[in-house]
Structures are given as structure tokens and as C-alpha cells.
C-alpha positions in Angstrom: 0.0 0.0 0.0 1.2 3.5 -1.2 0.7 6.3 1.6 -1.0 8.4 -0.1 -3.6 6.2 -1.4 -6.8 8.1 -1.8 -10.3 8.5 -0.1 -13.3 10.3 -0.1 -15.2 11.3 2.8 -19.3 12.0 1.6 -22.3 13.4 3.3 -25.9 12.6 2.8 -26.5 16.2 1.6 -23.8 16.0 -1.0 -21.0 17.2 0.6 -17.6 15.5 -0.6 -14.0 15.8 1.1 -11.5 14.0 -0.8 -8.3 13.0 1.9 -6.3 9.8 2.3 -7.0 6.4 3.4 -6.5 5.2 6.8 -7.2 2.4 9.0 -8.5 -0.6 6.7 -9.4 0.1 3.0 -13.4 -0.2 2.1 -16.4 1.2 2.7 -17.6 2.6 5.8 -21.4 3.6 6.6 -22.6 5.6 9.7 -24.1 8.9 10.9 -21.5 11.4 11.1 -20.3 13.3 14.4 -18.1 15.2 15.6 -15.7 14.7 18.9 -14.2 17.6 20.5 -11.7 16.1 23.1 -8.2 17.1 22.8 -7.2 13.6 24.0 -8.5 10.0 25.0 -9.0 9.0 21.0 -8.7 5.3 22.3 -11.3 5.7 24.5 -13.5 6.9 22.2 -13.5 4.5 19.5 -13.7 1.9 22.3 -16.6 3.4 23.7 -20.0 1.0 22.5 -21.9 4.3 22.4 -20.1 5.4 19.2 -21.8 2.1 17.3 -23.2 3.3 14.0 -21.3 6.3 13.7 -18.3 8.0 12.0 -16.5 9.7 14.4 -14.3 12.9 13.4 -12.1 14.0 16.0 -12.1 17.9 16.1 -8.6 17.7 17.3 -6.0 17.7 14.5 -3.6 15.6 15.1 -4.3 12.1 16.8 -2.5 8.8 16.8 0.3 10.1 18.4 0.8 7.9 21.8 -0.1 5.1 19.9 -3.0 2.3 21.4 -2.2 0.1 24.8 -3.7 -2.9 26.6 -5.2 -0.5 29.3 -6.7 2.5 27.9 -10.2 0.2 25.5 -13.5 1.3 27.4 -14.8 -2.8 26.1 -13.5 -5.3 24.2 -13.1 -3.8 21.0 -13.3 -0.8 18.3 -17.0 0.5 18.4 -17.1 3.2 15.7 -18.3 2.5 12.5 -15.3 4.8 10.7 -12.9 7.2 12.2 -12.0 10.6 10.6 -8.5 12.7 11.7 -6.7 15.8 9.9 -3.1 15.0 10.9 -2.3 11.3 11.8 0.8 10.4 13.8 3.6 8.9 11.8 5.4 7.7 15.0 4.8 6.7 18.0 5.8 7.9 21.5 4.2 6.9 24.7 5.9 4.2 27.0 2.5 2.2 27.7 1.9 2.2 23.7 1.8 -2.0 22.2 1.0 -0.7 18.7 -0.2 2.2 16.6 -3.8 3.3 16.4 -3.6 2.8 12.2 -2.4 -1.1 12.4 -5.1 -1.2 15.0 -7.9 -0.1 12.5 -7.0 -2.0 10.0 -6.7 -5.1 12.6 -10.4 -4.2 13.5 -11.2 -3.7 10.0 -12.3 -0.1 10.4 -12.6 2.0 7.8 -11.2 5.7 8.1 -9.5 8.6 6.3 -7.2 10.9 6.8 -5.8 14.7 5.5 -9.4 16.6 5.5 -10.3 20.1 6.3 -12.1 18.6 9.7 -12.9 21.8 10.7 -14.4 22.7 7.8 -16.9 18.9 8.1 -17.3 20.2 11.9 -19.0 23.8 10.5 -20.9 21.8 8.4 -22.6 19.0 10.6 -23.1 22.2 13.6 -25.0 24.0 10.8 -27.1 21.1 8.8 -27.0 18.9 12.2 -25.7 15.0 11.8 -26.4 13.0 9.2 -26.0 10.0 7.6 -22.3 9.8 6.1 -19.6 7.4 4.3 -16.1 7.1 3.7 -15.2 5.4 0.6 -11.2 4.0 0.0 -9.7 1.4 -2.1 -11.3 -0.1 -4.6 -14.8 2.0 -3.5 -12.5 5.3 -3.9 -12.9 4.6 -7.8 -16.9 4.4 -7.6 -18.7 7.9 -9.3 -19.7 10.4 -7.3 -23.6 9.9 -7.8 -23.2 6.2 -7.0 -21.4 6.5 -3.6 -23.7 9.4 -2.4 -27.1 7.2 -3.3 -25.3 4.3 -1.3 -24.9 6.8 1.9 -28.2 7.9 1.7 -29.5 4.5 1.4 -28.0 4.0 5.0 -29.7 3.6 7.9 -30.7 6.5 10.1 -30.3 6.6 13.9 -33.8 8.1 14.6 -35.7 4.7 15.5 -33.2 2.5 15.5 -32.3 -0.2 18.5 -28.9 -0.8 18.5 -28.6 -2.3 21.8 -27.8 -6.1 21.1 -24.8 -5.3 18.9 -23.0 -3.8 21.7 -24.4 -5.6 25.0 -22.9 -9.0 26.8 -24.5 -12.3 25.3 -24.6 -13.9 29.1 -24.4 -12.4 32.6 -20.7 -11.7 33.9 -20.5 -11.0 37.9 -17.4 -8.5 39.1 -16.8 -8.9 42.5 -16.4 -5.8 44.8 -12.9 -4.8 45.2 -13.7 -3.1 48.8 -15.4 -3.6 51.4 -19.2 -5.2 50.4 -21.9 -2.6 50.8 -24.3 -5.1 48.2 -25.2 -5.6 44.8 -26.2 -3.8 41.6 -27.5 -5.2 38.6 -26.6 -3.2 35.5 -28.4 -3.6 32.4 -25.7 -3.5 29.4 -26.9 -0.9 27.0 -22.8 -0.4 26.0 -21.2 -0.2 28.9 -17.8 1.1 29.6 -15.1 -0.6 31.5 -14.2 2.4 33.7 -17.7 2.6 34.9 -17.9 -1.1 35.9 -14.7 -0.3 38.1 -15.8 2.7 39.6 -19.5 0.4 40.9 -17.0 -2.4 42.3 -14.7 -0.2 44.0 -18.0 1.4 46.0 -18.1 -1.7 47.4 -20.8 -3.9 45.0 -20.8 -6.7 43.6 -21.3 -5.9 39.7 -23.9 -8.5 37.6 -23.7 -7.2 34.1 -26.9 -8.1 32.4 -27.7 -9.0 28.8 -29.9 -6.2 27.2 -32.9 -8.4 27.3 -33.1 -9.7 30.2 -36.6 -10.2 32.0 -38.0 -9.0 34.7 -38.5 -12.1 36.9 -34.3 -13.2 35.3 -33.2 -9.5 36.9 -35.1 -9.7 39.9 -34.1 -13.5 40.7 -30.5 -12.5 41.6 -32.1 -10.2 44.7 -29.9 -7.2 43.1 -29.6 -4.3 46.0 -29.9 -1.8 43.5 -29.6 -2.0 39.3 -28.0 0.6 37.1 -28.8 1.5 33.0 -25.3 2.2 31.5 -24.6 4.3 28.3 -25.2 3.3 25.0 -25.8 3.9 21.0 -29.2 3.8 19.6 -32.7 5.8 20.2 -34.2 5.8 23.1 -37.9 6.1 21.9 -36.6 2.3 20.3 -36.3 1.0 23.3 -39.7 0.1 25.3 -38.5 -3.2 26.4 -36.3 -1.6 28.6 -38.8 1.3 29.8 -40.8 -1.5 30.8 -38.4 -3.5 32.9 -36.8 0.0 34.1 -40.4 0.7 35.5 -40.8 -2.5 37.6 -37.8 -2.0 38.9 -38.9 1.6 40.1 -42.3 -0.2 41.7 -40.1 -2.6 43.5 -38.1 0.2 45.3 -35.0 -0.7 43.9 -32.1 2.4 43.8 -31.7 3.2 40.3 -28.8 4.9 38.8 -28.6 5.5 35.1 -25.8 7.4 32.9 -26.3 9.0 29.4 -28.7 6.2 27.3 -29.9 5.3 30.9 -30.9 8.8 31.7 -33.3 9.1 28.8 -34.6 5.6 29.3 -35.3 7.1 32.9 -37.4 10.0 31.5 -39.1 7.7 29.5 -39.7 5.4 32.4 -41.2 8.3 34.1 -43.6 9.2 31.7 -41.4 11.8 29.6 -40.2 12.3 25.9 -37.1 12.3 24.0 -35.9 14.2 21.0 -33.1 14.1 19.0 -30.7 17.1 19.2 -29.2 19.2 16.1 -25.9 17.6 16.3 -25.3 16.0 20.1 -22.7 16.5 22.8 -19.8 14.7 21.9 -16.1 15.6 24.0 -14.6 15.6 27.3 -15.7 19.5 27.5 -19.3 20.4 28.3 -20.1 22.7 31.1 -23.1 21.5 33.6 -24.2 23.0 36.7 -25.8 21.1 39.3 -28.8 22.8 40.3 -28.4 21.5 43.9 -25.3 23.2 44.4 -24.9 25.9 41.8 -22.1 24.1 40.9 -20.6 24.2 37.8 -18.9 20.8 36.5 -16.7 19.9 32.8 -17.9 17.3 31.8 -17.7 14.1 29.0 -20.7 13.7 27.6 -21.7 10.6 23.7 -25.0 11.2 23.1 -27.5 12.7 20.0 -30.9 12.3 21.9 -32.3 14.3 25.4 -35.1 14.1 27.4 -37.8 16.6 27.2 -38.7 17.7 30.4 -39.8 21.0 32.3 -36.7 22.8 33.4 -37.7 24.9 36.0 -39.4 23.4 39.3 -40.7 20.2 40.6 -43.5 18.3 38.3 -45.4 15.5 38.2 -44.5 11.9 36.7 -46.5 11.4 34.2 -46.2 7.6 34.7 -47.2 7.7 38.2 -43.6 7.6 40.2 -44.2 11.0 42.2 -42.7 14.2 42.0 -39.6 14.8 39.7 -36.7 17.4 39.0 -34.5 18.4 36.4 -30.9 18.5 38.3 -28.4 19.4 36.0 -28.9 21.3 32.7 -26.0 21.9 30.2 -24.6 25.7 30.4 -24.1 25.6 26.7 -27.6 24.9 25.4 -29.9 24.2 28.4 -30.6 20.9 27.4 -31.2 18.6 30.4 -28.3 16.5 31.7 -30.0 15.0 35.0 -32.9 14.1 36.6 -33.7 13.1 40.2 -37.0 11.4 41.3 -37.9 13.2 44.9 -40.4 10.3 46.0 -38.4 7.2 44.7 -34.9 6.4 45.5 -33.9 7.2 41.4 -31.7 9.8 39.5 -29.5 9.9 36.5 -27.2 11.9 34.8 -26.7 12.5 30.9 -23.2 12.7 30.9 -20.4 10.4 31.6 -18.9 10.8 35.4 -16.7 7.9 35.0 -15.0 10.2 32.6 -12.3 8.5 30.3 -11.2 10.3 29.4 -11.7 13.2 30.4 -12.4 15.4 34.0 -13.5 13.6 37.0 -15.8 16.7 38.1 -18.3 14.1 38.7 -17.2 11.4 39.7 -19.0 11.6 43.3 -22.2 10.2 41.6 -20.7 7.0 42.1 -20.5 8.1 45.6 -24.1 9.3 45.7 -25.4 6.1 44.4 -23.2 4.0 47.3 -25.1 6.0 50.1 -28.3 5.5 48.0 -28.0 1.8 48.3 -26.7 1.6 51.7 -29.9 4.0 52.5 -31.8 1.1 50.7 -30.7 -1.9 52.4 -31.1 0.0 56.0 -34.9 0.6 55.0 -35.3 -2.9 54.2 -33.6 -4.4 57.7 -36.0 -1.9 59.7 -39.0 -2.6 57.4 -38.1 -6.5 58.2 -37.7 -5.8 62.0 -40.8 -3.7 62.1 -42.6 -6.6 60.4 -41.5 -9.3 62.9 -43.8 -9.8 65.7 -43.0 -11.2 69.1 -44.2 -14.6 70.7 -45.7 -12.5 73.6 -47.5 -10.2 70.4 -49.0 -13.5 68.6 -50.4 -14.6 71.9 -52.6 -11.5 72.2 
């Protein structure tokens, strides 16, 4: 293979970039976004959430400390094709096994390389994201008219489930790696390593779930609390999991959800989702928490947000009691939490586990400890309230 070899990277609404191939040769088919963190590229193309997507990384030059046996959010390259300015022709970072282009060809993912990216970014903030394709090798050669009609013949991400490409197959139990508080039950939507550690180091026993799991399957393994973790895909797609999510909210349970789990919270609770313009997508998004007036930089993968009121205390439409909006993005106002006042239940739209990225919020995973340890206390007093004396039955 020459160096140079040539690729094209094409938009739905004709938009054409002509650059250089990278990563594997072919054709690559996805909605296109854009990234915005100066660092952590690994992370992000290992992160399940990215599944259908072309990712461009706003920053221009990436590659350069290589990939490692440490840094992959899951077991393998998520992204559907990867787009970078400036690629790194060497490596330099003592933790690197390999370089990030052997890796995508490895993985088979399709990318290209030596395009205006900024320019693509102005684009997809002005005509929002859409459907995309990069075309190298042999599909390079294809005419113009043909390679745009096979991008707009792709799928779209409105309506469409993507949760069984990226979740576990059977249930995998991770023990608690300090001292045992209980047990959480986290439903695998795409879930990220980092976030699996951070649960098991508050002192639970992690049971990652398969994506359709059943009710009666979930509640079997007497979980102390459960958890919906990120991932790609439309929320509205999802009513299997709005279902299960809303037993567990009758049962009591603590629920804790992150990004894909935070909508499918609103949605539990009776609210609607939309998809937004072009998505938060970086490791540099401004949130305040409205508990604290606190403002927090987060990392935040996600095209769809709940619709909810964003001032004051309102009703559930589903039934579950009053409800707030906790955290709304500085940039936009679009809502980034929500906290259930009458139900042990809150989420968050961003990532807290944060990798990479800033650890502004990583007490949630703090929150949701004393949450469960609230929990289990309620349940020993209910118990002992319950229990009636010898000298009680006899009267």
C-alpha cells in the first residue's frame, strides 16, 4: 500500500472531502459526528456508544501515543469509521503495544485521513448529523452519484435499536474490590469498562446483564440496586427496557442511570425524548448542578435528550411521584439529569466515569453508594418492624 492512497469522505447532503485512506481500505457507513476532546481517541473509539457512527475528531492531530492494553473502554473498536486531519507517523508513549492505524486496519475499520475537519465540523453544527460514508480502495474509484445514493441508502439513527450489537451475550458477575456494601444489577446498553470499576470499588458486587433480560431473570439475583449504562441507539426504540426499568422503580429498587440510561429514565417516568441538532460529543461540556450551583466539565456521547420541564418540581406522568430536572448543560440548556424526589432514582446525561476526560463528577458513584446503603437499611428496619414477638402472637 502507497501512503498516499486516496479516499473520499461524503455526506448525505452531497458534501464531498477528498483526503487519504487510513485504518482498513473499504467502505464505511454511519451517521457522522463530531468529537471535541483534545485527548483520550482510544477511549473513544472503544466506547459501545459510538456504534453506527463516523466519528471525526475535532482535534488535528491524533495517533500520536499510539493504542495500549489499558486504555479500550470494552472489548473492542466500536465506531463505524474514524475521521482525523493529521495522523501520527510515530509513536511515542511508553504504555503504547502498537499504533492506532495497524489497530484499525486489525479491527477492520474504515477511516480517512488529511481533511479540512474543521471545515466537516461547520458543516454537521450548521445542517445537524447525518447520515455519512467514507469510501477508500477499490470504492474510492466508484462515481460520485453512486457513492452518495449508497450513503443515503443507509440507515438512520432516529428509531433504530442498536442495543444487542453492543451488549454481553450472558451475565458476567465482578466482584467488589472493597469492602461489600451489596449488589447492583446493571443492564448492558454499552457499557464502559471504567464505569464497571468505579460500581465495584464502592463496594458492590457488579452483575452485568444482557440487554434483554426479564423481569423475573433480573429480579431473581435479589440485586440491592440496578444501574442503565450508556449506549448507542434511540431511546424512543427502546420500550422493552422502559418496561423492565419501571418494575424496577415499583419494587423500590435504587436506580442509577448514565447518558442512554438517563433518557430511558425520562421515559420510564412518563417523559419524551428528541433528537438534538448535532449531540454532545467531548470531554468539555459545562453543567451546573442545580443542587449546588455548581458548575462541573464534563464528557458527555450522546445525540438524543429528554424533554422535560426545566424549572421546578413536576409530576410523573407515569405515576412515580414528583420529579426534577438536576443538571442542565450551560451551553444549550438541554437537560443532563434528573432526580426522582419520591423514589430512591436519579440519572445523569453525561459520563462521570469520565475516560477520558475530567473527574468533576465522579461523586455520583458516591451518591449512588449511600443510595443503596440508605436502601438496604430501609429494608432491615421494614423487616424488623414486620416481625412480631411470641408474647405479640399470643394476644
Amino acid at each position: 500500500m502507497t501512503r498516499f492512497e486516496p479516499a473520499v469522505f461524503v455526506l448525505e447532503d452531497g458534501s464531498r472531502y477528498d483526503g487519504h485512506a487510513y485504518g482498513a481500505r473499504g467502505r464505511s457507513l454511519g451517521e457522522a459526528v463530531f468529537a471535541t476532546g483534545m485527548t483520550g481517541y482510544q477511549e473513544t473509539i472503544t466506547d459501545p456508544s459510538y456504534a453506527g457512527q463516523i466519528v471525526l475528531m475535532t482535534a488535528p492531530h491524533i495517533g500520536n501515543t499510539g493504542v495500549n492494553d489499558e486504555d479500550p473502554e470494552s472489548r473492542r473498536i466500536w465506531v463505524a469509521g474514524f475521521v482525523v486531519r493529521d495522523p501520527s507517523r510515530v509513536v511515542s508513549n511508553y504504555r503504547a503495544t502498537g499504533s492506532l492505524d495497524d489497530q484499525l486496519v486489525a479491527e477492520g475499520v474504515v477511516g480517512i485521513s488529511g481533511i479540512d475537519t474543521r471545515a466537516v465540523t461547520r458543516r454537521l453544527r450548521d445542517a445537524g448529523a447525518m447520515r455519512s460514508g467514507i469510501f477508500s480502495g477499490p470504492d474510492a474509484a466508484l462515481g460520485e452519484s453512486e457513492q452518495l445514493e449508497i450513503v443515503r441508502a443507509g440507515a438512520r439513527m432516529s428509531g433504530l435499536n442498536l442495543s444487542a450489537e453492543v451488549s454481553v451475550s450472558e451475565q458476567v458477575t465482578i466482584p467488589a474490590t472493597s469492602e461489600r456494601i451489596g449488589s447492583v444489577a446493571v443492564l448492558d446498553l454499552g457499557v464502559k469498562d471504567s464505569t464497571l470499576r468505579y460500581l465495584a470499588a464502592r463496594g458492590l458486587d457488579v452483575h452485568v446483564l444482557p440487554q434483554n433480560v426479564t423481569t423475573d431473570d433480573l429480579l431473581a439475583i435479589k440485586p440491592d440496586a440496578v444501574f442503565y449504562s450508556n449506549g448507542p441507539g434511540d431511546p424512543a426504540a427502546s420500550d422493552d427496557h422502559v418496561e423492565l426499568l419501571q418494575a424496577v422503580l415499583r419494587e423500590g429498587l435504587p436506580f442509577f442511570g448514565i447518558c442512554f440510561g438517563n433518557q430511558l429514565l425520562g421515559r420510564a417516568l412518563g417523559l419524551g425524548t428528541y433528537k438534538l441538532p448535532f449531540g454532545h460529543r467531548g470531554i468539555n461540556q459545562p453543567v451546573v448542578d442545580r443542587s449546588t450551583g455548581k458548575v462541573e466539565i464534563t464528557a458527555h456521547n450522546h445525540g438524543f435528550a429528554v424533554d422535560a420541564p426545566r424549572e421546578g418540581v413536576f409530576d410523573s406522568p407515569a405515576g412515580f411521584g414528583r420529579v426534577e430536572v438536576s443538571h442542565v448543560n450551560l451551553n444549550d440548556d438541554v437537560v443532563e439529569g434528573l432526580n426522582a424526589l419520591d423514589i430512591p432514582a436519579f440519572s445523569v446525561q453525561y459520563h462521570p466515569e469520565a475516560a477520558a476526560g475530567p473527574h468533576d463528577a465522579n461523586y455520583l458513584f458516591d451518591r449512588f453508594r449511600d443510595m443503596v446503603i440508605a436502601g438496604r437499611s430501609s429494608q432491615r428496619i421494614g423487616r424488623h418492624s414486620d416481625a412480631t414477638t411470641p408474647d405479640q402472637e399470643s394476644k
